[in-house]
C-alpha positions as CSV (number, residue, x, y, z in Angstrom):
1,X,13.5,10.3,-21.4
2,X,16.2,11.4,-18.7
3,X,16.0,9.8,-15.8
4,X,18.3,10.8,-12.9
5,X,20.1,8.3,-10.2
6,X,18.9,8.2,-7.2
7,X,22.3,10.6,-5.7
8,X,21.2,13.5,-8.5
9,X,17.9,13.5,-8.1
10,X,18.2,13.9,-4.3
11,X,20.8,16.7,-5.2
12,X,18.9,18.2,-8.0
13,X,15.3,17.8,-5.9
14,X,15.8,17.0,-2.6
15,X,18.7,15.5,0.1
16,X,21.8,13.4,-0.9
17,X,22.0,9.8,-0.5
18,X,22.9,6.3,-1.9
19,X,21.1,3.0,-3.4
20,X,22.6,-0.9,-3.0
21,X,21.4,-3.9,-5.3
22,X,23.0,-7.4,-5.2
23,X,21.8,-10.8,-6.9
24,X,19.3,-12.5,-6.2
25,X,19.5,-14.4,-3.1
26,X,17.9,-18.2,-2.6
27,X,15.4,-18.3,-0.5
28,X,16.7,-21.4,1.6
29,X,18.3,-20.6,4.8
30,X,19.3,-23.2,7.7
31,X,19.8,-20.3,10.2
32,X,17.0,-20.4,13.3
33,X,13.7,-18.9,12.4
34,X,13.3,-15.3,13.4
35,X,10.7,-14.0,15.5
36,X,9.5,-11.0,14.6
37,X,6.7,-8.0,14.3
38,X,5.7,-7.3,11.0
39,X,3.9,-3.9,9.8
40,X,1.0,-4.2,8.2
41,X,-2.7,-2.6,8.3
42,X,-5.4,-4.6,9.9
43,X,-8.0,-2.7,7.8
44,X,-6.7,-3.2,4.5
45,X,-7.4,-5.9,2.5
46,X,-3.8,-7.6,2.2
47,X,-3.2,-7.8,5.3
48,X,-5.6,-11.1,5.6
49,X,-2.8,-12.6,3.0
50,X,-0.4,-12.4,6.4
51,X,-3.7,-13.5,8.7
52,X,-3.7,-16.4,6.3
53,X,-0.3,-17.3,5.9
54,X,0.4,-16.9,9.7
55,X,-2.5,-19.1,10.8
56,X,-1.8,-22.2,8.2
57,X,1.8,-22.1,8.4
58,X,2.9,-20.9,5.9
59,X,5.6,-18.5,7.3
60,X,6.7,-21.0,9.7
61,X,7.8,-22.9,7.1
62,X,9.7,-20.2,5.6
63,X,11.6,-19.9,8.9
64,X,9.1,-16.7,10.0
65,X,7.6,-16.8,13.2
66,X,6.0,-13.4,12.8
67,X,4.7,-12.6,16.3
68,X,2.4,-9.6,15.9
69,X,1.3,-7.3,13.3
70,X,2.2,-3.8,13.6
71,X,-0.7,-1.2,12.5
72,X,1.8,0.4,10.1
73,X,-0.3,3.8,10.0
74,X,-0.5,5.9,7.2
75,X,1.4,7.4,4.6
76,X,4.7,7.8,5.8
77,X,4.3,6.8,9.6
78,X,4.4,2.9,8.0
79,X,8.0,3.6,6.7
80,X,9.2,4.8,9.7
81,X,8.2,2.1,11.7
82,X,10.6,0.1,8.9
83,X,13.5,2.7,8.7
84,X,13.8,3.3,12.8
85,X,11.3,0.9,14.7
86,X,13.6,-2.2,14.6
87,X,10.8,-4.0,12.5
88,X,12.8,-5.2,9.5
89,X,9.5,-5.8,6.8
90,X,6.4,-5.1,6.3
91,X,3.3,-4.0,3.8
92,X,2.6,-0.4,3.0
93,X,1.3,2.5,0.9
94,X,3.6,2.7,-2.3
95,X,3.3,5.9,-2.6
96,X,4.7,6.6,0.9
97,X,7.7,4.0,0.2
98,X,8.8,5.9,-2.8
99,X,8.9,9.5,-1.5
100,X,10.8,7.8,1.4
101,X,13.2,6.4,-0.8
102,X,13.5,9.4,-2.9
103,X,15.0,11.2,0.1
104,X,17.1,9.0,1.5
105,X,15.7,6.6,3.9
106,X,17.5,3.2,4.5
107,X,14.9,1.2,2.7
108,X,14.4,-1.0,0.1
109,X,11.5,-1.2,-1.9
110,X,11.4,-5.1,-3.0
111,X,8.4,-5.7,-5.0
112,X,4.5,-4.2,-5.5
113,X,2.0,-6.4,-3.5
114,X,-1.1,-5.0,-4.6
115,X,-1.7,-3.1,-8.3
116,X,-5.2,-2.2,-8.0
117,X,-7.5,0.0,-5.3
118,X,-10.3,-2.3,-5.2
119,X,-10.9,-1.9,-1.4
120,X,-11.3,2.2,-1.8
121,X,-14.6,3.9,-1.9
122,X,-15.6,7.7,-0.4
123,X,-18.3,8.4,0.9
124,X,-20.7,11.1,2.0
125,X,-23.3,11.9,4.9
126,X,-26.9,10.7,4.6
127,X,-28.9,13.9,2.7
128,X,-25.7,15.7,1.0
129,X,-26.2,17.0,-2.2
130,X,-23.4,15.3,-3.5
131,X,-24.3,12.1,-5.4
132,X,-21.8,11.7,-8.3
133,X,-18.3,12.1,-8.4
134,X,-18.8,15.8,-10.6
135,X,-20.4,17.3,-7.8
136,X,-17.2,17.3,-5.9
137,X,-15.9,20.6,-7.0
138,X,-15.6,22.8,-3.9
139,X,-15.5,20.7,-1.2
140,X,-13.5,19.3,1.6
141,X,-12.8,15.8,0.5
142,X,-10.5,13.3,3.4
143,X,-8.1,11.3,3.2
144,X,-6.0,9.3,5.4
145,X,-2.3,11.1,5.7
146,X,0.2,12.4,3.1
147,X,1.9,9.5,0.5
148,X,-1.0,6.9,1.8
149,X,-2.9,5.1,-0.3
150,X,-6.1,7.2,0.0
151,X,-3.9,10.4,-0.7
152,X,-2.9,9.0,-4.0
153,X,-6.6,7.9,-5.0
154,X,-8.4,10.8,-4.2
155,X,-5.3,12.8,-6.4
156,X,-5.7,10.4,-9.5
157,X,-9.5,10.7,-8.8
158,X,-9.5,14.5,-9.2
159,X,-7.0,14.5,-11.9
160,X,-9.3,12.6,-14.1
161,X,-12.1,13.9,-13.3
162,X,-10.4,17.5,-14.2
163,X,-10.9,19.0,-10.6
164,X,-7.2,19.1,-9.9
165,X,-7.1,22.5,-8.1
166,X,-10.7,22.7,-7.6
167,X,-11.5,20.4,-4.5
168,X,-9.8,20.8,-1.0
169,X,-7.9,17.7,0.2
170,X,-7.8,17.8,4.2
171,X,-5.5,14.9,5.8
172,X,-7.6,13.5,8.6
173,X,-5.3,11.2,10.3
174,X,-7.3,7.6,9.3
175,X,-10.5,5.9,8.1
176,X,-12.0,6.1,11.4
177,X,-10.9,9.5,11.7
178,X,-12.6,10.8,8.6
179,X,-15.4,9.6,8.9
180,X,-15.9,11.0,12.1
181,X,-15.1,14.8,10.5
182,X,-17.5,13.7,7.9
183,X,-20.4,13.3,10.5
184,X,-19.0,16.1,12.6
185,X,-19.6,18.6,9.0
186,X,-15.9,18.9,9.1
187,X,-15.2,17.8,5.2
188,X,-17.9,16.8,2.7
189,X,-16.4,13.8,1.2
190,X,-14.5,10.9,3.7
191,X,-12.5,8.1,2.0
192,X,-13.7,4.5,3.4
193,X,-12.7,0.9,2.9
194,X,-14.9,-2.1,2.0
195,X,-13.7,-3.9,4.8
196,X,-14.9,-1.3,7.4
197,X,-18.3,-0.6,6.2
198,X,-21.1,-2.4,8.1
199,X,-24.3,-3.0,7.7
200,X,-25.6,-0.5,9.6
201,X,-23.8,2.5,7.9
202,X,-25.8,5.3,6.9
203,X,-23.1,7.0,4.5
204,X,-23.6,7.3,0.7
205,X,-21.0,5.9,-1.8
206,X,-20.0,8.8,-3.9
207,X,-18.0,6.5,-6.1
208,X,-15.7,3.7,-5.9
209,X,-11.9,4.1,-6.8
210,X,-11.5,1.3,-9.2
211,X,-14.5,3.1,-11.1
212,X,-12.0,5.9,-11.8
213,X,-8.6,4.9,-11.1
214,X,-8.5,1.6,-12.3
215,X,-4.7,0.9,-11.5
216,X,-1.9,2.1,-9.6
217,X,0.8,0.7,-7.3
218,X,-1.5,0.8,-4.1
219,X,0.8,-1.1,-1.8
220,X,4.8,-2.4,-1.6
221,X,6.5,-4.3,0.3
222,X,9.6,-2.5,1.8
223,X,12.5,-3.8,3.8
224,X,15.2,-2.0,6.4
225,X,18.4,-1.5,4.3
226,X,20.7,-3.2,7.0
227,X,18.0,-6.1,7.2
228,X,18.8,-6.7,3.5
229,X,22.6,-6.5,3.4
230,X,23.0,-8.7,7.0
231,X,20.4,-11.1,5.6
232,X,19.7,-11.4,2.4
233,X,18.4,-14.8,2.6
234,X,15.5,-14.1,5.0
235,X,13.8,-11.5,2.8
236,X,13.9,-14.0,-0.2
237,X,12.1,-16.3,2.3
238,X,9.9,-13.5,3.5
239,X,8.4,-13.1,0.1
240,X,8.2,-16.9,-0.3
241,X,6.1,-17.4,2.5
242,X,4.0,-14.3,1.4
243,X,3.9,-15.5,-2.0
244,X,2.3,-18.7,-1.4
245,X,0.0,-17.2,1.4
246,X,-1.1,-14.6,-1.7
247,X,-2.2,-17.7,-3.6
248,X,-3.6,-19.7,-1.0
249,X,-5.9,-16.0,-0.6
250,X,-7.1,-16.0,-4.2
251,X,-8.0,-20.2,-3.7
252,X,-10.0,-19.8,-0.7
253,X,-11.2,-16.0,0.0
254,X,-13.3,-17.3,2.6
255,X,-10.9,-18.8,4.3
256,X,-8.8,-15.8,4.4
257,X,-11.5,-13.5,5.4
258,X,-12.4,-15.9,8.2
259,X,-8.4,-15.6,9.7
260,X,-8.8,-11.8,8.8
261,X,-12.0,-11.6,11.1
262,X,-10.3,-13.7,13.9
263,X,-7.5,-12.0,13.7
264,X,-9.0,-8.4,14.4
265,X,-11.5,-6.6,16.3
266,X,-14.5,-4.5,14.9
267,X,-15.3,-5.9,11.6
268,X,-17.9,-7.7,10.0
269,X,-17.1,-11.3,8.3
270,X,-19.7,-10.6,5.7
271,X,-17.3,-6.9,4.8
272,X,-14.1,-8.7,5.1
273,X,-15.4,-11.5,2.5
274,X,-16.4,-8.8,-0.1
275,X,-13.6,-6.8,0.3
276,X,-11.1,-10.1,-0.1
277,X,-13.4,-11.2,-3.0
278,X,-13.0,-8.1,-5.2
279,X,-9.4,-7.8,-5.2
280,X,-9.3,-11.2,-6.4
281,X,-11.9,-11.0,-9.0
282,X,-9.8,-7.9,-10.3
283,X,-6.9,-10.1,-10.1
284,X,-5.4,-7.1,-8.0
285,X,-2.9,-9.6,-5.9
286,X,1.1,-9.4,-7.0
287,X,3.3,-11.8,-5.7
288,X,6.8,-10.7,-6.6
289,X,7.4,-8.2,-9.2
290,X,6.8,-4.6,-10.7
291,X,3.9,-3.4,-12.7
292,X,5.2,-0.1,-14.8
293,X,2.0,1.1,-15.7
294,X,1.3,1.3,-11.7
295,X,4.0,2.8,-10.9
296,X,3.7,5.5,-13.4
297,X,0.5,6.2,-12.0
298,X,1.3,6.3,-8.4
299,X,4.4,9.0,-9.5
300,X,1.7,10.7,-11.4
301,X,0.0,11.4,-8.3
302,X,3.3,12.8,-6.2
303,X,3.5,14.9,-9.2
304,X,0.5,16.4,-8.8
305,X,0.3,16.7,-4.9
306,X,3.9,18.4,-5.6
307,X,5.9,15.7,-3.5
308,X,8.0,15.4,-6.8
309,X,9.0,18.0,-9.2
310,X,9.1,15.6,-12.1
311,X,7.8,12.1,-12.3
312,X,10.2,11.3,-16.0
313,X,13.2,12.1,-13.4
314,X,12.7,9.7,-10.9
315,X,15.6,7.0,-11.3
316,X,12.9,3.5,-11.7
317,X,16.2,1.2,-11.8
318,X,17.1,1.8,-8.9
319,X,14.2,2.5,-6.5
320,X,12.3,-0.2,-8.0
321,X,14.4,-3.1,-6.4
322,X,14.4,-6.5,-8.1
323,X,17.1,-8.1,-6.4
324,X,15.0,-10.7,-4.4
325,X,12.8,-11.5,-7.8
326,X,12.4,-14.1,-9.4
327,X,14.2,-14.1,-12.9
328,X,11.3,-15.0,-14.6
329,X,9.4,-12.1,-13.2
330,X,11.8,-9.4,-13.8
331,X,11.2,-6.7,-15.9
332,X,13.4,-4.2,-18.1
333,X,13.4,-0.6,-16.3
């Protein structure tokens, strides 16, 4: 299989530009903890793995004293809050961090957090004719914004459905957003997440995600490029903290969707408990490392939406960072 470097397939597909690795770096550092914003989604489900780790500790002990988490928005807003907001880390759609990285921005890409879409459903109004996932073809189906994580769903969705071509995919801006063209009769089909729904909705699951798309590389963690090179140290302790927070999540889900719901506004403890439940029951949680078979899938979906001309070219050695891994969790690329 050829597979490009990152500086020819930027000349070959896209823009020019450059990628840096080093060793791995301990995680120990005896300079002053940093204080910092971190980007992250309040709605999706790993962001209670920072709610958790934030409220027992466990970045404080890693020299973190993360002071707010930044909505990271979707798609590609979240890695532009990293690349030229001054907020050096954060959680976001892996999809979104790869097409960034393919074209040049100063990121890097330091491990999958999250391998499977277990939060994902869509949804439709109250009466529609559309009750299984084959009655889609034709219609306006939602999702969030271009490289999110709902973008590449709904494309890996359609593609194995066979309806690639046959649907119309309309960017609505977020969840909240959707939902409110569904109602309006904008778009037939709105995606959703577990931890939003309520009690009290009156939308249909059409069909869940996992039910189709049963892995992909739903979320990364990415870091600024200067971050990583001026300190090296911090990241590795970064994804220390995060680590442990990760298990602490899959030991107590409650507790994590309790410091989820006290941590946010406008959710229900009872959605926030399922939603933390089923990633862990699916075993979706990634500490540090990279899952191939996700990643494939994930380029499989740029392919398709046509944010890539060829998923075989992309250079996986070198976007797919491993320098702040563990050795034992390394993988041959």
């Amino acid at each position: 299989m050829l597979e490009l470097s990152r500086r020819d397939f930027l000349r070959r597909a896209l823009a020019g530009g450059t990628a840096i690795a080093a060793g791995l770096r301990s995680a120990t550092t005896t300079a002053a903890p940093i204080s910092t914003k971190v980007t992250s989604n309040p709605t999706s489900v790993f962001s209670s793995v920072y709610y958790l780790g934030i409220a027992e500790g466990l970045f404080a002990k890693h020299e973190w004293n993360i002071t707010e988490l930044i909505p990271s928005g979707a798609g590609g807003a979240a890695i532009r809050t990293i690349a030229t907001g001054g907020i050096p880390i954060g959680g976001m759609s892996a999809t979104a961090a790869f097409q960034a990285w393919l074209v040049g921005a100063p990121i890097r890409i330091v491990t999958l957090c999250i391998n499977k879409p277990t939060e994902l459903l869509y949804v439709v109004k109250p009466g529609s004719s559309i009750s299984k996932p084959e009655d889609l073809a034709g219609k306006k189906i939602g999702y969030t914004g271009p490289g999110s994580g709902t973008h590449a769903a709904a494309t890996l969705a359609l593609d194995r459905l066979g309806l690639t071509g046959k649907v119309e995919l309309v960017a609505t801006g977020g969840i909240r957003e959707g939902l409110a063209l569904l109602d309006r009769g904008e778009i037939d089909v709105a995606s959703q997440l577990e931890s939003i729904v309520k009690a009290s909705d009156k939308h249909k699951v059409v069909f869940r995600v996992p039910d189709l798309v049963p892995k992909y590389a739903y979320g990364a963690i990415v870091v600024a490029e200067s971050f990583a090179q001026k300190e090296p140290q911090r990241v590795s302790a970064f994804l220390a903290a995060r680590s442990e927070s990760v298990e602490r999540v899959k030991k107590d889900p409650e507790a994590a969707a309790n410091a989820w719901f006290k941590g946010t506004r406008g959710f229900e403890l009872e959605s926030l408990t399922r939603s933390v439940k089923a990633m862990n029951a699916a075993q979706g949680w990634i500490t540090t490392g990279w899952d191939l078979d996700a990643v494939h899938a994930s380029l499989r979906s740029m392919e398709l939406i046509g944010s890539i001309p060829s998923a075989k070219n992309v250079p996986l050695a070198e976007m797919l960072d491993q320098t702040f891994i563990e050795p034992d969790r390394r993988i041959k690329i």
